[in-house]
C-alpha positions in Angstrom: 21.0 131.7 196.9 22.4 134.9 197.2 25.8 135.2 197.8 27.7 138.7 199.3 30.3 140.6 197.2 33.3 139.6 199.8 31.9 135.9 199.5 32.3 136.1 196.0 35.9 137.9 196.0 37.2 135.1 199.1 35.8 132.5 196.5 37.7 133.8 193.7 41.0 134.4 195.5 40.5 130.4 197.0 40.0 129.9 193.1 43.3 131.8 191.8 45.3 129.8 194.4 44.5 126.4 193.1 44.7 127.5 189.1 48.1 128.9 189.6 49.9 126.1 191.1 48.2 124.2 188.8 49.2 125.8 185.6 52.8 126.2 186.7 52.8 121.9 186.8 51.5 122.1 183.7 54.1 124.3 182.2 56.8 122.5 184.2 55.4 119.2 183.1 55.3 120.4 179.3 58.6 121.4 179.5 60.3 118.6 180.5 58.3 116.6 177.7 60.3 119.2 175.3 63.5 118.7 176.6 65.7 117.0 174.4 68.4 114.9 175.3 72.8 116.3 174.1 74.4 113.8 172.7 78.1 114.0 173.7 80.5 115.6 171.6 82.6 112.6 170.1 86.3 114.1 170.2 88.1 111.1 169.6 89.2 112.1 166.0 92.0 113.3 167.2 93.3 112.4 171.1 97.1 111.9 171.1 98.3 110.2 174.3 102.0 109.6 175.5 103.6 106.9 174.4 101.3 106.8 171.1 102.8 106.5 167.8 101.5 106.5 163.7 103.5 104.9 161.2 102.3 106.0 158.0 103.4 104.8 154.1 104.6 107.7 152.0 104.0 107.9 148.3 105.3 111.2 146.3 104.7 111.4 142.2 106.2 114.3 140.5 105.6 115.5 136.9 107.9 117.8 134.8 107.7 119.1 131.5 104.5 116.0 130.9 106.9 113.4 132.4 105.7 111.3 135.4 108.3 110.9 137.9 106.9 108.2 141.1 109.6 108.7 143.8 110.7 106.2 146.1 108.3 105.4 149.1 109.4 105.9 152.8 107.6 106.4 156.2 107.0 109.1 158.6 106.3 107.9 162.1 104.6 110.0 164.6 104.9 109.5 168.2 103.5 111.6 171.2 106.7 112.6 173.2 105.3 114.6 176.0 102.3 116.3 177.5 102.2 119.9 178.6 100.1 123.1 179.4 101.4 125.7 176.4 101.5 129.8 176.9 97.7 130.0 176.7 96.8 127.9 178.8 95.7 124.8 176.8 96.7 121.0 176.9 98.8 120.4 174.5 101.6 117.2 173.1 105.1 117.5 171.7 104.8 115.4 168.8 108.2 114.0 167.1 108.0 112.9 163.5 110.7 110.7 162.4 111.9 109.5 158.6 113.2 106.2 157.2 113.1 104.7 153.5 113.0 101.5 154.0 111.1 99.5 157.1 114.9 97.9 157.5 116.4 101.6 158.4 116.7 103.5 161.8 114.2 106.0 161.9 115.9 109.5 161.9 113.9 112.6 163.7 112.4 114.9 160.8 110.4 117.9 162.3 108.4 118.3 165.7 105.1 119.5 165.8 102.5 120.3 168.6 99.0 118.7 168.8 96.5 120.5 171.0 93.1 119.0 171.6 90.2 120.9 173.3 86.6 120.5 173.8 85.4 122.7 170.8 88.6 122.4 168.0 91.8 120.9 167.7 95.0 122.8 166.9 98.6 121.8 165.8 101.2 123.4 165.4 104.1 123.2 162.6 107.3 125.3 161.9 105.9 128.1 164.1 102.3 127.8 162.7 99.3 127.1 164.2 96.2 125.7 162.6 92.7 124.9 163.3 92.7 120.8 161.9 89.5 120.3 163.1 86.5 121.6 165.3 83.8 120.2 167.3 80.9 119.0 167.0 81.6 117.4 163.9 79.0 117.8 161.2 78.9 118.0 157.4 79.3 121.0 155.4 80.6 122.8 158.5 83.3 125.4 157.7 85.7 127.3 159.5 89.1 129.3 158.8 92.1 127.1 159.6 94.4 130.1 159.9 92.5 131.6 162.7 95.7 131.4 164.9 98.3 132.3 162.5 99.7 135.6 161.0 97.7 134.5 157.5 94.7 135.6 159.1 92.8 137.4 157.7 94.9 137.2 154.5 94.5 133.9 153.7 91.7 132.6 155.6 92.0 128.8 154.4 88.5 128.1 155.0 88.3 124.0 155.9 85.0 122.1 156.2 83.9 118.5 156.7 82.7 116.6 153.5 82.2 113.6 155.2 81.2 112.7 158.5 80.8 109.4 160.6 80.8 107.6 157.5 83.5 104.5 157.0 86.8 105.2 154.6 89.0 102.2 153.4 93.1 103.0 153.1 95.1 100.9 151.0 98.6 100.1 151.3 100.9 99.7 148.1 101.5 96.3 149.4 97.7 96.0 148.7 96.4 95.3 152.6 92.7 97.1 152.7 92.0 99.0 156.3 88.3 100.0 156.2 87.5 102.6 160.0 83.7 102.5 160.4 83.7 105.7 161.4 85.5 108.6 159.8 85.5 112.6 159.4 86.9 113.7 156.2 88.2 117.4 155.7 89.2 119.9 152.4 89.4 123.1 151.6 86.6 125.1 150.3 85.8 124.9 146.5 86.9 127.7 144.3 87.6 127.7 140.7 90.7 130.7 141.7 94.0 130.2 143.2 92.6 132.1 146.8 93.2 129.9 149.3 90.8 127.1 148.3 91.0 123.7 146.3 90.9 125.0 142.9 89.8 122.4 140.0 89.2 123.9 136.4 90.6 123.5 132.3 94.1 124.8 133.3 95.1 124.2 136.8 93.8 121.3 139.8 94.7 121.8 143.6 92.8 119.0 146.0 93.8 118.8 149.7 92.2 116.0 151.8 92.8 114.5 155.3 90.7 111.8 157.5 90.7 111.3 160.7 89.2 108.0 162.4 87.3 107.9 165.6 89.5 106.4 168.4 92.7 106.2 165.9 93.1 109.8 165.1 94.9 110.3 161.3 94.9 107.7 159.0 94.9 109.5 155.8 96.5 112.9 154.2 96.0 113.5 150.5 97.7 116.8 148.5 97.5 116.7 144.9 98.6 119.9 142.8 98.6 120.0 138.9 99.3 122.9 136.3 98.4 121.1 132.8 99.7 123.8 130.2 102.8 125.4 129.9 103.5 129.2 129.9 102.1 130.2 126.5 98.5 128.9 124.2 98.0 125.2 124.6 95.1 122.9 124.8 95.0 121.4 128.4 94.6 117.7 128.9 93.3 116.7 132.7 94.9 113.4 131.8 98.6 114.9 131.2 99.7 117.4 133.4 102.7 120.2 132.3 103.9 120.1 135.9 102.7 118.9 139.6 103.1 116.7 142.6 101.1 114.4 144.6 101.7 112.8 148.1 99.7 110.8 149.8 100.1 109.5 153.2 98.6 106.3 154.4 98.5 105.0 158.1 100.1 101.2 158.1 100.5 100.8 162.2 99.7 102.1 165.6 100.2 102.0 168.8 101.3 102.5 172.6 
């Protein structure tokens, strides 16, 4: 049958207006099969709230001239004072942390320092210094320069990253009562084997700096450790017998509202 060139065009333009409604479902359709669904960003780790206190069990070890020295444990207790929106416009919580020696004592006011928690970081503030102490979304191997905020920027960038994350970490209290939090971010410093900023670890000197935060609970555990095994001079280091250092660890006993 013969068909006229107009026939043939009206056809076509008949056929181009079913095909292109048709491939735009498709393509609509195929891309909602891609999308994937956001998980949301867990910022519990740290989340102060008024009214919210930390008690935490204090342990300091000296060494000088080979000689270990343990000190005698006392507590720090944090508690959330007050709630406030700081110069740049963040949230932010006036954080009083208070000193006794002896769970019999009064608790005498030590230092203040400011915890401010956004969506991305969080960022706390001590003797006029503010730090990056964690940023979010949590993930392992993640690095970022905690003196961002701070006049040691860029000097000393004091590059933190996450070595462990959402796994479950067990305190231990010198009175021997386990805690184990299921779910856990751990932070350090970067790895070096110089004195620039980082953890540093080799034959003659050791610097380790470790902090974990639990999910709902916030801190539960803050680690330093800093060793310098040889005296000025030759010797033969010994990992096992430091020349001079200090150690203090902090472990979180009670909490609450």
């Amino acid at each position: 049958m013969f068909m006229s060139a107009k026939s043939v065009v009206i056809s076509g333009l008949r056929a181009r207006r079913w095909l292109v409604p048709a491939l735009l479902t498709l393509a609509v359709a195929g891309c909602q099969n891609e999308t994937e669904t956001l998980e949301p960003t867990d910022t519990s780790y740290y989340q102060p709230e008024v009214g919210q206190f930390r008690i935490y069990e204090v342990s300091d070890t000296l060494w000088n001239n080979y000689v270990r020295q343990p000190q005698p444990r006392f507590q720090f207790r944090e508690r959330v004072e007050e709630k406030f929106t700081d110069a740049s416009g963040r949230t932010a919580y006036r954080v009083v942390r208070a000193r006794r020696n002896s769970p019999t004592d009064a608790w005498r006011d030590d230092s203040v320092l400011v915890v401010s928690p956004s969506a991305t970081n969080v960022l706390v503030t001590r003797n006029n210094r503010r730090t990056v102490e964690l940023v979010y979304p949590v993930r392992t191997g993640y690095y970022w320069n905690g003196n961002a905020f701070n006049e040691q920027n860029p000097v000393d960038k004091a590059d933190f990253h996450y070595k462990q994350v959402e796994a479950p970490f067990t305190t231990t209290s010198a009175a021997g009562q386990a805690t184990t939090y299921p779910k856990t971010v751990t932070t350090g410093l970067r790895e070096t084997d110089a004195e620039d900023g980082g953890e540093y670890i080799n034959a003659f000197y050791y610097f380790r700096n470790r902090q974990v935060y639990a999910a709902g609970v916030g801190p539960v555990y803050r680690s330093r450790r800093r060793f310098i095994y040889c005296p000025p001079g030759n010797c033969v280091p010994d990992p096992t017998r430091p020349f001079t250092g200090s150690t203090r660890t902090e472990v979180l006993i009670e909490s609450g509202r």
